[in-house]
PALUM-100770 format. One line per 4 residues: number of its first residue (from 1); for each residue x, y, z of N, C-alpha, C. Coordinates in nm, 3 decimals. Each point is the difference from the previous one (the first is absolute). Layout:
% PALUM-100770
NUM = X Y Z X Y Z X Y Z; ... $
END
This chain:
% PALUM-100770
1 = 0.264 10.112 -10.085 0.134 -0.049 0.031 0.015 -0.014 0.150; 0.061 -0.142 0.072 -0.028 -0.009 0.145 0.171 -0.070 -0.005; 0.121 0.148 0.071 0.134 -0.055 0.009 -0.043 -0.105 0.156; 0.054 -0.096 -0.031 0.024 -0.078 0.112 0.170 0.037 0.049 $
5 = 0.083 0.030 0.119 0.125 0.062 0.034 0.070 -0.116 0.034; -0.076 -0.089 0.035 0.055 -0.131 0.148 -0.010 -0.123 -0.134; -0.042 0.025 -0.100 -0.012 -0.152 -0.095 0.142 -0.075 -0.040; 0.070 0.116 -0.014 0.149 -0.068 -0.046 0.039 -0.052 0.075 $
9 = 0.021 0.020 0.134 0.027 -0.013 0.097 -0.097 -0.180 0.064; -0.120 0.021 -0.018 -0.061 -0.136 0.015 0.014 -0.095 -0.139; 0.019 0.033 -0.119 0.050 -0.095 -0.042 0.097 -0.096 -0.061; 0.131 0.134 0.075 0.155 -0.075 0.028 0.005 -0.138 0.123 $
13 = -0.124 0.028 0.085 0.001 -0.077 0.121 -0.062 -0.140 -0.007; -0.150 0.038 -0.144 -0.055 -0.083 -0.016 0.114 -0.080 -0.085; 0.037 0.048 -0.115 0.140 -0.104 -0.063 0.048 -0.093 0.073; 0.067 0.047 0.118 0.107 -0.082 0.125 -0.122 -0.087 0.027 $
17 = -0.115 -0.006 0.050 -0.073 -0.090 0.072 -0.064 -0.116 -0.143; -0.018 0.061 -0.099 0.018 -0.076 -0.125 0.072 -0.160 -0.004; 0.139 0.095 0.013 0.086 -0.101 -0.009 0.065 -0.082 0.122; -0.033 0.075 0.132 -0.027 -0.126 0.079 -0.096 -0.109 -0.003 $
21 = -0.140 -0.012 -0.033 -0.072 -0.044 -0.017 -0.004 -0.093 -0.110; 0.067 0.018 -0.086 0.065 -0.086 -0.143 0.074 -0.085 0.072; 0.101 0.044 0.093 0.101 -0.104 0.052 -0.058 -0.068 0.094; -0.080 0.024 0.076 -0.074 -0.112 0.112 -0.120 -0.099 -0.125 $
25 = -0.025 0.031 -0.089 -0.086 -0.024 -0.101 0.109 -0.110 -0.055; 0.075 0.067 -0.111 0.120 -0.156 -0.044 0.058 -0.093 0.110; 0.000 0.036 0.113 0.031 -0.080 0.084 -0.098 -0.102 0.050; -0.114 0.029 -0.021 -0.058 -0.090 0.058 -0.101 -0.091 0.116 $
29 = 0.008 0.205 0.058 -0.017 -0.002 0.118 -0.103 0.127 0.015; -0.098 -0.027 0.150 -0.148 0.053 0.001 0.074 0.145 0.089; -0.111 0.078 0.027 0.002 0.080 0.073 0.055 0.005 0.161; -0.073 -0.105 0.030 0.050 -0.079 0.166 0.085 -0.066 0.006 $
33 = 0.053 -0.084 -0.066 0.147 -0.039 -0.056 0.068 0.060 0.001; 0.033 0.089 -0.072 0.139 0.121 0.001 -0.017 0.059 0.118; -0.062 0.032 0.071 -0.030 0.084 0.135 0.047 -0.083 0.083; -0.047 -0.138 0.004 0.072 -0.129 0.088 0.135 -0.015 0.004 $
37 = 0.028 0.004 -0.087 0.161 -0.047 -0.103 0.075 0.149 0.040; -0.051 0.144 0.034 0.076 0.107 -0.031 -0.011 0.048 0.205; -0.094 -0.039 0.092 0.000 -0.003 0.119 -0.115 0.115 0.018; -0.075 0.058 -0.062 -0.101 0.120 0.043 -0.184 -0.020 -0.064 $
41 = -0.089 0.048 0.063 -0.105 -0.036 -0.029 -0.033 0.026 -0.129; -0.088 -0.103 -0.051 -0.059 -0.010 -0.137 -0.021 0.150 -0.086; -0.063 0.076 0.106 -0.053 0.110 -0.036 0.104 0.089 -0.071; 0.081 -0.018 0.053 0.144 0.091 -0.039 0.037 -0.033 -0.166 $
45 = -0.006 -0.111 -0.018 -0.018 -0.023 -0.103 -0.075 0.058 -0.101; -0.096 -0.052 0.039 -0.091 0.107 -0.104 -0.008 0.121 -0.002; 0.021 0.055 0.125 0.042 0.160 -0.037 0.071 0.058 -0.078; 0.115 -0.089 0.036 0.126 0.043 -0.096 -0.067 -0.044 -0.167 $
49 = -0.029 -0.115 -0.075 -0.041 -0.014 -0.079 -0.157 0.081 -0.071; -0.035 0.040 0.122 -0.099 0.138 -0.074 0.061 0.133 -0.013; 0.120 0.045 0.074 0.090 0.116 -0.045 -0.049 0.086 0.102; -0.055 -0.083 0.127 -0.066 0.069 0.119 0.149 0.041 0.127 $
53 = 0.058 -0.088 -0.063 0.085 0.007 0.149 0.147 -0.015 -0.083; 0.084 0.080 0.021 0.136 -0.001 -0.082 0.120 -0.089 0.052; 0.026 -0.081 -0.091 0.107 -0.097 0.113 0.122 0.060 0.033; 0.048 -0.038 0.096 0.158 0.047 0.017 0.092 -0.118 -0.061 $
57 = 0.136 0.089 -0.009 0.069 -0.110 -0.020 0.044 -0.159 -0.002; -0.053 -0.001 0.160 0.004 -0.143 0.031 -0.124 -0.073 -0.028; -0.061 0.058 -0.024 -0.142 -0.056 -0.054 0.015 -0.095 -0.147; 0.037 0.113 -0.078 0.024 -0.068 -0.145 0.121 -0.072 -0.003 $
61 = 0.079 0.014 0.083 0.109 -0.103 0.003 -0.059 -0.168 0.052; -0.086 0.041 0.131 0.000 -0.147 -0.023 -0.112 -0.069 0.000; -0.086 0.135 -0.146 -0.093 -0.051 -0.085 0.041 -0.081 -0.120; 0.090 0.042 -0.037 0.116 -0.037 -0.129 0.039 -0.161 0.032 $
65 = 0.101 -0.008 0.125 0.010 -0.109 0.074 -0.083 -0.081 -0.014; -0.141 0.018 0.109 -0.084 -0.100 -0.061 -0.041 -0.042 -0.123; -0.011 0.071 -0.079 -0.017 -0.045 -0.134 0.097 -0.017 -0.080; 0.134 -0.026 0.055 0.077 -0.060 -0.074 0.057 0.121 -0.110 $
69 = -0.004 0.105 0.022 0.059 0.093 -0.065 0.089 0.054 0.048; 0.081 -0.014 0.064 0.080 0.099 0.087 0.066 0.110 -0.119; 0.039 0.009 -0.127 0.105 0.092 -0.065 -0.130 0.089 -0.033; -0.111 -0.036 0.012 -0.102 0.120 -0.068 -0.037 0.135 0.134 $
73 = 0.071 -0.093 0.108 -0.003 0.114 0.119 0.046 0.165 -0.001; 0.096 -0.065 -0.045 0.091 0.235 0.033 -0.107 0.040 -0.126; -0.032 -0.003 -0.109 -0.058 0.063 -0.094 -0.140 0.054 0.029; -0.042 -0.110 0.096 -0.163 0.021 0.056 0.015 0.121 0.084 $
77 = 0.133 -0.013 0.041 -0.007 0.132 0.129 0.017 0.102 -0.014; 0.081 -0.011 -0.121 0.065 0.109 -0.075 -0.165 0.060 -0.028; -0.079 -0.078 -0.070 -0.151 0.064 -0.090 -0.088 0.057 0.124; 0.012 -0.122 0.079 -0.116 0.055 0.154 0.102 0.148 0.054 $
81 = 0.123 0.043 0.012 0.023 0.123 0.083 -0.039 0.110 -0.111; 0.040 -0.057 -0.168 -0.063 0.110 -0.055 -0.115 0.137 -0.014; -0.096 -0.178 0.074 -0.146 0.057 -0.037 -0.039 0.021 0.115; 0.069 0.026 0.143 -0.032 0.081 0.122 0.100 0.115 -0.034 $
85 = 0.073 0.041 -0.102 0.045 0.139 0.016 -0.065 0.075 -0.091; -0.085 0.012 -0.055 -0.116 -0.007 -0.149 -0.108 0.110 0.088; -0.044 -0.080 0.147 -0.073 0.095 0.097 0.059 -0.010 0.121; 0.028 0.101 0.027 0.109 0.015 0.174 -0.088 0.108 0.065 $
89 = -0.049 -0.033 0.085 -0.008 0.096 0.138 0.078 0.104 0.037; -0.068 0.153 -0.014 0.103 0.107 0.035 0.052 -0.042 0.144; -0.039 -0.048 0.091 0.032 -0.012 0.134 0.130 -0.110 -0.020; 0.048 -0.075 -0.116 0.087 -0.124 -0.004 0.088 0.072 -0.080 $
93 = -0.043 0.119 -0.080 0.090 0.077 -0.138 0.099 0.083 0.104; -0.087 0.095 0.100 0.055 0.053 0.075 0.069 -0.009 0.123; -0.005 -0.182 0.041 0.066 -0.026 0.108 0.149 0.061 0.073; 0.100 0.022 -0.156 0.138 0.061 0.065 -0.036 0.157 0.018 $
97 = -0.075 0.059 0.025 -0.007 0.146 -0.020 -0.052 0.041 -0.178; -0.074 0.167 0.028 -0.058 0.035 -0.146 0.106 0.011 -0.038; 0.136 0.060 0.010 0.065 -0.002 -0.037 0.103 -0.072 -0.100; 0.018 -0.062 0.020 0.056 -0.162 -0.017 -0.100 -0.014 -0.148 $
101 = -0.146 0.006 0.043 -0.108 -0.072 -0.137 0.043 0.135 -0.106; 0.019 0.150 0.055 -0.008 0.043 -0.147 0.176 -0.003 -0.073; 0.086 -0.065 0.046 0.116 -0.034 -0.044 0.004 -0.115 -0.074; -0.109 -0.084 0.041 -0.015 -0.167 -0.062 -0.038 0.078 -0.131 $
105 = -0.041 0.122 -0.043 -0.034 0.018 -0.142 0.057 0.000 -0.128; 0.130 0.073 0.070 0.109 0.046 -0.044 0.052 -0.031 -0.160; -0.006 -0.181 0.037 0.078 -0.046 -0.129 -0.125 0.005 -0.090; -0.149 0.023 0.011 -0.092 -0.027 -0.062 -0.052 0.108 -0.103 $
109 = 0.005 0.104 0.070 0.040 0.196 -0.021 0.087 -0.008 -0.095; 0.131 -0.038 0.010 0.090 0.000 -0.097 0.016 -0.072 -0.133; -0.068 -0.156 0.014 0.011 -0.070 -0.130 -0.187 0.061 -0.092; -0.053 0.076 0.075 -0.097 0.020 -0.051 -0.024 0.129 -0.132 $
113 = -0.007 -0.044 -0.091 0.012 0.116 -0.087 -0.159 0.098 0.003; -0.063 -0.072 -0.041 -0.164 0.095 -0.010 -0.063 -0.043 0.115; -0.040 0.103 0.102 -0.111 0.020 0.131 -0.131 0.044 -0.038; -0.091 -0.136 0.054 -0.112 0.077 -0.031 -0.087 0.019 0.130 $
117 = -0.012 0.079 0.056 -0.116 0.005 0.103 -0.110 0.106 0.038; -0.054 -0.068 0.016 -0.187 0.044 0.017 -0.042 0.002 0.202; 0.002 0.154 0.035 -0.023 -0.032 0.119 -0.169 0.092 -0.001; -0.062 -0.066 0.076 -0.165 0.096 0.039 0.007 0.056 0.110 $
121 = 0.065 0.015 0.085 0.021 0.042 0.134 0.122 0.086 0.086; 0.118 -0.030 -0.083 0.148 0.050 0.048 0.054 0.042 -0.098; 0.120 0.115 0.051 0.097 0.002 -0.112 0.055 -0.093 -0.010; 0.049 -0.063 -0.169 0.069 -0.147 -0.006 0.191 0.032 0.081 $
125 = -0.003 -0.138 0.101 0.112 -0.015 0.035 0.132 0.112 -0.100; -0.011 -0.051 -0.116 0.156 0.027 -0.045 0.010 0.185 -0.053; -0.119 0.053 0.056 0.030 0.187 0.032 -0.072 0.040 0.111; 0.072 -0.073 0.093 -0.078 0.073 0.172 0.141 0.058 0.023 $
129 = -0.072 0.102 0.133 0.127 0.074 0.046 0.031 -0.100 0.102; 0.113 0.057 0.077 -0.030 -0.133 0.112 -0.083 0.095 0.133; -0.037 0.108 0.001 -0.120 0.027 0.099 -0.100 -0.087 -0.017; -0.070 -0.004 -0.148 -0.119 -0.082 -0.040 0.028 -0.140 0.044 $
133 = 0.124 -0.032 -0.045 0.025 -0.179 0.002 -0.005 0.010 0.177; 0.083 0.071 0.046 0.014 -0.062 0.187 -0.144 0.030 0.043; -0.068 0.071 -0.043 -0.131 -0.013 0.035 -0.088 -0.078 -0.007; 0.024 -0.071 -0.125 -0.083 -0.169 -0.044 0.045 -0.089 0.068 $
137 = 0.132 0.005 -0.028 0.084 -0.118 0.068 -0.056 -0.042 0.096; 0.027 0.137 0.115 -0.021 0.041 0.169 -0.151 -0.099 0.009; -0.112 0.047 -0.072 -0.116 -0.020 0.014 -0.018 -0.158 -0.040; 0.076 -0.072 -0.069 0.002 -0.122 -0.034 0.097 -0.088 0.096 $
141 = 0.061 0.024 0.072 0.081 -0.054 0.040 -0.141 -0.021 0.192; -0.047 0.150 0.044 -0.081 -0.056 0.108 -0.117 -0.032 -0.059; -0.030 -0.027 -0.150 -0.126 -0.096 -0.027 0.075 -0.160 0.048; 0.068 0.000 -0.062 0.090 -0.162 -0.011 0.017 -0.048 0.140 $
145 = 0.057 0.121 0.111 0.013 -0.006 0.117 0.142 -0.064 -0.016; 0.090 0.034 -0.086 0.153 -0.045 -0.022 0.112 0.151 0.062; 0.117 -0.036 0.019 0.060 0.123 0.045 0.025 0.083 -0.120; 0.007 0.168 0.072 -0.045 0.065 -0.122 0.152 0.057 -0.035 $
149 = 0.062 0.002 -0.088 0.089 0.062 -0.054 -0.022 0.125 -0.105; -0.117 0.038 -0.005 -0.067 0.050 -0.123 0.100 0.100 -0.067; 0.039 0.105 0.112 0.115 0.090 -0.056 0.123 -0.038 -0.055; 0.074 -0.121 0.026 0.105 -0.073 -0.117 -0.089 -0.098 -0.123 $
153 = -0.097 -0.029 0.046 -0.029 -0.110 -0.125 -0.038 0.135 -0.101; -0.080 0.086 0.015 -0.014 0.175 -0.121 0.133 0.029 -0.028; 0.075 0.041 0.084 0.098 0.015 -0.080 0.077 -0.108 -0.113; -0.010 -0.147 0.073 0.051 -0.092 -0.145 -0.080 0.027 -0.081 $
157 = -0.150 -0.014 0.024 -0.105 0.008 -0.127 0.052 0.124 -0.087; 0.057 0.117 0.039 0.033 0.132 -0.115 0.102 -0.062 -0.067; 0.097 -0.074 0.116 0.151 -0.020 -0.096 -0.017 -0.093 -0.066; -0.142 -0.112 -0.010 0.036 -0.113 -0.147 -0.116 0.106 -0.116 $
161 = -0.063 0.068 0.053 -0.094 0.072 -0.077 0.093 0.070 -0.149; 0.120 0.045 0.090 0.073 0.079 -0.140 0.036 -0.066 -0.150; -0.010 -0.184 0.010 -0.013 -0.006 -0.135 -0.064 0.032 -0.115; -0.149 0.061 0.003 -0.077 0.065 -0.039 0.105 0.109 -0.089 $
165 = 0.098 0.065 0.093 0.062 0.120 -0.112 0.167 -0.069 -0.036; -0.022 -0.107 0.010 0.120 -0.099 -0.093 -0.052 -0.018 -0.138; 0.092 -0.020 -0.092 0.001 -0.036 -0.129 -0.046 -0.140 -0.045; -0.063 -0.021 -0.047 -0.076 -0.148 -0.035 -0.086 -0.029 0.083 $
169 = -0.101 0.107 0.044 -0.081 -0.011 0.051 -0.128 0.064 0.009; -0.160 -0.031 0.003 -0.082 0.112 -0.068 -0.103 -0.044 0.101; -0.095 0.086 0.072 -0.121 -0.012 0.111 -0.107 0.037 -0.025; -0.101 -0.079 -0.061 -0.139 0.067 -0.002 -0.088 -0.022 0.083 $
173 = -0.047 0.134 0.056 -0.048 -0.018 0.139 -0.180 0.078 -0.028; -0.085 -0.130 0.075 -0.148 0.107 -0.023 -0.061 -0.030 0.191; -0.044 0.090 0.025 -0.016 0.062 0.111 -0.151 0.011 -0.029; -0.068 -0.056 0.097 -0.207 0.087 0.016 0.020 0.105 0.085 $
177 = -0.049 0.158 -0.094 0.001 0.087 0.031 -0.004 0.016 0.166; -0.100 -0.081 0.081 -0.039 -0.039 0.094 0.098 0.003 0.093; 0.140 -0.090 -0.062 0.087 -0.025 0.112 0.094 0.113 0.027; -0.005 0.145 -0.067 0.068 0.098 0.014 -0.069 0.087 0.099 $
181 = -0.094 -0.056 0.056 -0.041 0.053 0.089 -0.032 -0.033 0.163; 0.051 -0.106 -0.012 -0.011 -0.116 0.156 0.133 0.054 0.086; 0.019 0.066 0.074 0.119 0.048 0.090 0.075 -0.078 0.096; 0.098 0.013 -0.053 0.103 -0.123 0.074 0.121 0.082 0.076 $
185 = 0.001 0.054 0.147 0.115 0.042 0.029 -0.079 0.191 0.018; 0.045 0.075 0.096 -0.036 0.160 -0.019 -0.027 0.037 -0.184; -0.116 0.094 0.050 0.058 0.131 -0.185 0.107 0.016 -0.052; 0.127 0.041 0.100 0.074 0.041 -0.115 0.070 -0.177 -0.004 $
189 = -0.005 -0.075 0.044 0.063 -0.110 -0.084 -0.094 -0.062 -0.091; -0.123 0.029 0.000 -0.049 -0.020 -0.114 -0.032 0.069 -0.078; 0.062 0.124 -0.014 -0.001 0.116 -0.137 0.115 -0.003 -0.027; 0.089 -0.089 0.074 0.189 -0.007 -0.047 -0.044 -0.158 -0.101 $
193 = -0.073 -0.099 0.059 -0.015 -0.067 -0.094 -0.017 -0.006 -0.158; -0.160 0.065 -0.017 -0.060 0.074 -0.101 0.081 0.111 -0.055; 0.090 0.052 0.051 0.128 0.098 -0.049 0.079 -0.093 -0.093; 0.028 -0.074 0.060 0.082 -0.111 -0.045 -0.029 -0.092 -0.086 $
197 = -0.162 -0.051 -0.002 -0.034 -0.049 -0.111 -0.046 0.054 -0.136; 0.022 0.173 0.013 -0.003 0.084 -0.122 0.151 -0.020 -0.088; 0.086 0.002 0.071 0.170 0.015 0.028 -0.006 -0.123 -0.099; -0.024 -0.092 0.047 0.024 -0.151 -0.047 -0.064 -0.027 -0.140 $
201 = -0.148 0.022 0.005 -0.076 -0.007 -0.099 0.033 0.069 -0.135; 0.106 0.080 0.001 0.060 0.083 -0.112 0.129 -0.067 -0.064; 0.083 -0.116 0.108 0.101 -0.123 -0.058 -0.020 -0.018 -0.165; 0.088 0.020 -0.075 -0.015 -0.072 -0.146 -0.043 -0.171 0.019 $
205 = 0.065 -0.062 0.110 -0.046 -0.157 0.028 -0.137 0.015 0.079; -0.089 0.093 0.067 -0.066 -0.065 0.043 -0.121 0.031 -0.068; -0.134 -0.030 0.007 -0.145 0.024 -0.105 -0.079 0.014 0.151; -0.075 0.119 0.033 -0.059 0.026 0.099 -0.165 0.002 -0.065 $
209 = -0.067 -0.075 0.047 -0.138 -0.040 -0.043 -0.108 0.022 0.124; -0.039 0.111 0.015 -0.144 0.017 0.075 -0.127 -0.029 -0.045; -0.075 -0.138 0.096 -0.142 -0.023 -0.005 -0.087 0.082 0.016; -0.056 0.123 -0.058 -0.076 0.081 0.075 -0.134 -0.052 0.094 $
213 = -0.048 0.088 0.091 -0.129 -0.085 0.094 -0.087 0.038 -0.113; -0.010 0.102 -0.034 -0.119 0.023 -0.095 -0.005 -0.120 -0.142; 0.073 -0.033 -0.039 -0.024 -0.118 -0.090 -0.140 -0.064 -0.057; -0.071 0.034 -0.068 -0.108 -0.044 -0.007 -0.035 -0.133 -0.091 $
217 = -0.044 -0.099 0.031 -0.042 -0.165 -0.091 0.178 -0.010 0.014; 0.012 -0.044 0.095 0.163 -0.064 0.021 -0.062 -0.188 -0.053; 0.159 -0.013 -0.094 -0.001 -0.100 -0.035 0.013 -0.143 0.054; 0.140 0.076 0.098 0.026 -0.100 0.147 -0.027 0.049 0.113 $
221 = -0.110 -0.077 0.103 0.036 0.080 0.144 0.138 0.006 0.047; 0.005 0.028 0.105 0.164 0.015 0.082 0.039 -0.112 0.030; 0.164 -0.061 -0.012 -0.022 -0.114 0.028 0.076 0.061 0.146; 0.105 -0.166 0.062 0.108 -0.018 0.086 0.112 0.083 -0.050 $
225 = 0.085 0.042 0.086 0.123 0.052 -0.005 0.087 -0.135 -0.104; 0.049 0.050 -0.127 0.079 -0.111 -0.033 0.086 0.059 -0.086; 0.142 -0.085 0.042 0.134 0.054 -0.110 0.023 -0.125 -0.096; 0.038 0.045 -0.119 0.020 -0.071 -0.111 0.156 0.023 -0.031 $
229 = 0.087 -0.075 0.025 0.136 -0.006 -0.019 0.045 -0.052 -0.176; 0.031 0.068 -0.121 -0.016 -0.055 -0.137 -0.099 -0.058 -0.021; -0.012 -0.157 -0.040 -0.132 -0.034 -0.017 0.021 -0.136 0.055; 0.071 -0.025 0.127 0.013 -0.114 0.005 0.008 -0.061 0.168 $
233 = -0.071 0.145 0.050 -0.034 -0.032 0.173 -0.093 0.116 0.030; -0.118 -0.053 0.085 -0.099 0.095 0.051 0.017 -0.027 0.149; -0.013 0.121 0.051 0.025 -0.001 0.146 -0.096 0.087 0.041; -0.134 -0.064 0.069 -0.100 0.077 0.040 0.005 0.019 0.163 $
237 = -0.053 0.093 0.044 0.038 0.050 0.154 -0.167 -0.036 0.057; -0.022 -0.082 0.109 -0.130 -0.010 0.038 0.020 0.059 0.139; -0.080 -0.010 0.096 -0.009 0.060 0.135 0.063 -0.122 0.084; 0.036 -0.119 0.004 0.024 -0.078 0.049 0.153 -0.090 -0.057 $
241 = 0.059 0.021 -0.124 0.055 -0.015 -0.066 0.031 0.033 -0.176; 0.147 -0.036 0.016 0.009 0.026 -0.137 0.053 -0.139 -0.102; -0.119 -0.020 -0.147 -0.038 -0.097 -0.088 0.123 0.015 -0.093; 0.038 -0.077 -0.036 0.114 0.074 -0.129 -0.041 -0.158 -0.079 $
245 = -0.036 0.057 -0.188 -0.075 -0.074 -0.065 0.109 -0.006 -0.141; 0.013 -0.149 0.001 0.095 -0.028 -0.124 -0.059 -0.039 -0.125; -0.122 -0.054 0.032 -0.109 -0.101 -0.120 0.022 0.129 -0.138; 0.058 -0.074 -0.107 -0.053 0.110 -0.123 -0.155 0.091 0.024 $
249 = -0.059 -0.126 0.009 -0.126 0.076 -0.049 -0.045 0.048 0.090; 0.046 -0.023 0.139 -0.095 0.143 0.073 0.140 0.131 -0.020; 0.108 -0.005 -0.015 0.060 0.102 0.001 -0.058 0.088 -0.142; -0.012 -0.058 -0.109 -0.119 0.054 -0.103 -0.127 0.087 -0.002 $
253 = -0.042 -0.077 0.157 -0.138 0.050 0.037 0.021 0.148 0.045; 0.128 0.023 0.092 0.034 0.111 0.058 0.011 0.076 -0.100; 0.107 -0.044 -0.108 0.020 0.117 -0.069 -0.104 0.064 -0.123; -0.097 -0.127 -0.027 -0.134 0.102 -0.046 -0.038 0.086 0.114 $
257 = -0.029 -0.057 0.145 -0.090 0.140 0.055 0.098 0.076 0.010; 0.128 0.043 0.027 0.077 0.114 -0.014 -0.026 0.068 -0.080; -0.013 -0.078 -0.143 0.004 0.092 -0.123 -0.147 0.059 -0.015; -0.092 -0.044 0.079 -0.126 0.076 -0.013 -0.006 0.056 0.109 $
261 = 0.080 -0.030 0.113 -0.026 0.161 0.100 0.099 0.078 -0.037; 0.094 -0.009 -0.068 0.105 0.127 -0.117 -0.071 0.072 -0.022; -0.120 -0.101 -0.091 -0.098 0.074 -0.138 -0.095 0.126 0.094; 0.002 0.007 0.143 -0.095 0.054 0.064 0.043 0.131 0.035 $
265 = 0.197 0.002 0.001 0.041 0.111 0.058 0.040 0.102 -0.080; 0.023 0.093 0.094 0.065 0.161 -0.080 0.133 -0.012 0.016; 0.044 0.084 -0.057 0.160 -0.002 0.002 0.068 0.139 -0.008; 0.108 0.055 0.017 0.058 0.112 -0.029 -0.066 0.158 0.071 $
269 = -0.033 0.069 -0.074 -0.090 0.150 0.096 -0.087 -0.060 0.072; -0.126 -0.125 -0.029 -0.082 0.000 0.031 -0.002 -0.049 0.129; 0.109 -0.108 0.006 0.036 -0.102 0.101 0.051 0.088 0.106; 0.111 0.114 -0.043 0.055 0.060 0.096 -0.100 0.087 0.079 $
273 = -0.161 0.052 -0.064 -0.042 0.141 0.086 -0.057 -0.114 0.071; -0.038 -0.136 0.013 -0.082 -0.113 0.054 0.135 0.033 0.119; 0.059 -0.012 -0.001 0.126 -0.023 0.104 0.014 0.152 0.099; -0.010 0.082 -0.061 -0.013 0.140 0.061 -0.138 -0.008 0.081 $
277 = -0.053 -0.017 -0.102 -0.176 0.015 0.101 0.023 -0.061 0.174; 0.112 -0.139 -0.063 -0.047 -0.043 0.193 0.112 0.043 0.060; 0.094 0.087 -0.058 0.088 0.086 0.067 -0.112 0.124 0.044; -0.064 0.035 -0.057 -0.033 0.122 0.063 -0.132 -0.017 0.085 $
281 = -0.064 -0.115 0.003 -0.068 -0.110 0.097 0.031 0.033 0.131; 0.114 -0.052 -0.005 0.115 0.012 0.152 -0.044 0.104 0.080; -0.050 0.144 -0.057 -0.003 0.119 0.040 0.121 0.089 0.015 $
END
């Protein structure tokens, strides 16, 4: 099984360049033609029609134009801004402050009934303390080289986190043993974490699932950090950005490997002494 993260994302874009290419096509007209007719070099053209180069607005407007389409314009733009928000650049997500991005969640947290996420490396976003979170944040914000707000954007991250213990709502969370042990922030904020993700992991809504390292003939390797919102948005976290995937069938794809890195974890006593161990790690 080989998840591709960026496919939905390239072939919302390829669609748009589709159907420009249909319209310089019924129209009538070559490659160097429309480029003539639209004022920019040939090449541009074809970029855009290989799904290399994303048009802007005015592009498909008076691509449309030339080809005599003008009403098929707002719809094209409408599809082309879609499929640049599909993959966004943390450095473009986070432009107003971290802050600001973990509030953009808000309404998403809330209409979301079943959470599914699979992290190999971190505690998942929606049970960090905010020591842990201003510590990621902090550390992501001088990767990005953006201004750091880290200590208000953790604290929003706790306050949209609490839907988790709202009603109509349920979190299954699997963790690689692995990532309970990567230190984010002093000991005791990371034995207040792991305090906290015992605390949490006992929720009637939430399902706390540890990968153990020892695992032996694992079915799936580890994948990407990825959240599964119901079954009808995947939002994977890469080092450079974050993919959010609408296609049925790769959101399908996710939720088989979920359900076979489920099939991998412990749960309940077993999960919890996994959680103690890297409490008492700490020293």
């Amino acid at each position: 099984m080989s998840i591709s993260p960026s496919s939905s994302a390239q072939a919302a874009r390829e669609g748009v360049a589709r159907q420009l290419r249909e319209l310089r096509q019924d129209a009538g007209l070559t490659v160097t033609q429309l480029a003539a007719k639209c004022g920019w070099h040939h090449a541009k053209t074809s970029r855009i029609e290989n799904a290399k180069t994303p048009p802007s607005a005015r592009d498909i407007r008076d691509w449309c134009d030339t080809c005599q389409a003008p009403q098929q314009a707002e719809d094209l733009i409408a599809a082309s801004r879609h499929a640049e928000t599909l993959y966004t650049e943390w450095r473009r997500r986070a432009r107003t402050g971290l802050r600001q991005l973990q509030d953009s969640y808000v309404q998403l947290y809330r209409s979301t009934r079943v959470f599914r996420v699979y992290s190999p490396t971190l505690i998942p976003g929606l049970v960090q303390t905010e020591g842990y979170a201003a510590a990621l944040l902090s550390a992501n914000a001088r990767l990005l080289n953006i201004p750091d707000d880290g200590a208000e954007a953790a604290a929003a991250r706790v306050e949209r986190s609490r839907v988790i213990r709202e009603p109509g709502h349920r979190c299954l969370l699997l963790i690689e043993e692995s990532g309970l042990h990567y230190q984010l922030g002093d000991p005791d904020s990371m034995a207040a974490q792991l305090g906290h993700l015992l605390s949490v992991g006992a929720l009637p809504t939430v399902s706390l699932g540890i990968i153990p390292t020892a695992t032996r003939e694992r079915v799936l390797w580890p994948q990407e950090v990825f959240h599964v919102y119901d079954d009808t948005l995947v939002s994977v976290e890469l080092l450079s950005a974050q993919v959010n995937i609408t296609q049925p069938s790769e959101i399908e794809l996710y939720l088989t490997a979920f359900e076979q890195l489920r099939g991998m974890a412990v749960y309940g006593a077993m999960a919890r002494a996994l959680v103690v161990k890297a409490i008492d790690a700490l020293g």
